[in-house]
C-alpha positions as CSV (number, residue, x, y, z in Angstrom):
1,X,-74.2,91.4,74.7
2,X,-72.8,88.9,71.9
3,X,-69.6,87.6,73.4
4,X,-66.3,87.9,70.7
5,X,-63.7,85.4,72.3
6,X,-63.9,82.7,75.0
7,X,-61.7,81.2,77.5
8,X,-60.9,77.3,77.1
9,X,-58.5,74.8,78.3
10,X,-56.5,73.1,75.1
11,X,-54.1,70.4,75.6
12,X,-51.8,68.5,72.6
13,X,-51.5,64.9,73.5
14,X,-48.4,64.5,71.1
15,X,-46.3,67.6,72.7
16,X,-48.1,67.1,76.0
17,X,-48.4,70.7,76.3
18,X,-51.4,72.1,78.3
19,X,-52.8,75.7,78.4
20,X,-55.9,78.3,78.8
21,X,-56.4,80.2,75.2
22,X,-59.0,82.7,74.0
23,X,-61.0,81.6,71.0
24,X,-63.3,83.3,68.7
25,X,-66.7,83.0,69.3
26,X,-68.2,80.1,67.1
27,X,-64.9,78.4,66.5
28,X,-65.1,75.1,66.0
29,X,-62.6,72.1,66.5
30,X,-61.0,71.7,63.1
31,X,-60.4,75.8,63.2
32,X,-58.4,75.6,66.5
33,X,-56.2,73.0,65.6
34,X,-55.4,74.8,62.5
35,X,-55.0,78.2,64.8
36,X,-52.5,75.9,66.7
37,X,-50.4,75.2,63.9
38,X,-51.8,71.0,64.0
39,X,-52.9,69.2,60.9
40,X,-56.4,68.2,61.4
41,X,-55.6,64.9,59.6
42,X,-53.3,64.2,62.2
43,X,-55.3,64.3,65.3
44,X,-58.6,63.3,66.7
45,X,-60.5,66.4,69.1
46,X,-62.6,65.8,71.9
47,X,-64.0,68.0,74.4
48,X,-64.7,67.7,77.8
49,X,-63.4,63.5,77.4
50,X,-65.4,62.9,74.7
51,X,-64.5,62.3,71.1
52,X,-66.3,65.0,69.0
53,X,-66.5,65.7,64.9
54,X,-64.3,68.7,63.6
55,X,-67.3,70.6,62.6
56,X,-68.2,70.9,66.3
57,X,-68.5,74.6,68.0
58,X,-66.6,75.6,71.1
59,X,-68.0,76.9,73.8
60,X,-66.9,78.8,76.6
61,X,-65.0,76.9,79.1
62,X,-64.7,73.7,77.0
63,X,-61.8,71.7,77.7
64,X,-60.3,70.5,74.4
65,X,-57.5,67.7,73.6
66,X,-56.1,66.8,70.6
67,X,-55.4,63.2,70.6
68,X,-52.5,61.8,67.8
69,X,-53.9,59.5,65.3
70,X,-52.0,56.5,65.4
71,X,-51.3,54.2,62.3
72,X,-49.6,51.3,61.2
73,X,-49.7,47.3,60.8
């Protein structure tokens, strides 16, 4: 049996909010942050403490952070 949706823990640095969501199956980092309303341009994901490219697929019990791109001079 093909699971549809899959529990994680998501946290946004910025808002320091922390919480357990249900993704689609095959999600992948960029498509969460836009599900949560962020602007992947603004924000770095990693998984399980480790910095990780936006094309990269969820998986069941990830732990995910957004982390605030910083800029300036």
């Amino acid at each position: 049996m093909v699971k549809r949706f899959m529990k994680i823990e998501a946290r946004i640095e910025r808002e320091n909010k922390k919480f357990k969501i249900d993704v689609k199956a095959g999600t992948t980092a960029k498509g969460l942050a836009l599900e949560l309303g962020l602007n992947p341009v603004e924000v770095i994901p990693a998984v399980n403490e480790m910095i990780v490219a936006e094309d990269y697929k969820i998986k069941e019990k990830d732990k995910v952070e957004f982390l605030s791109v910083v800029s300036g001079g």
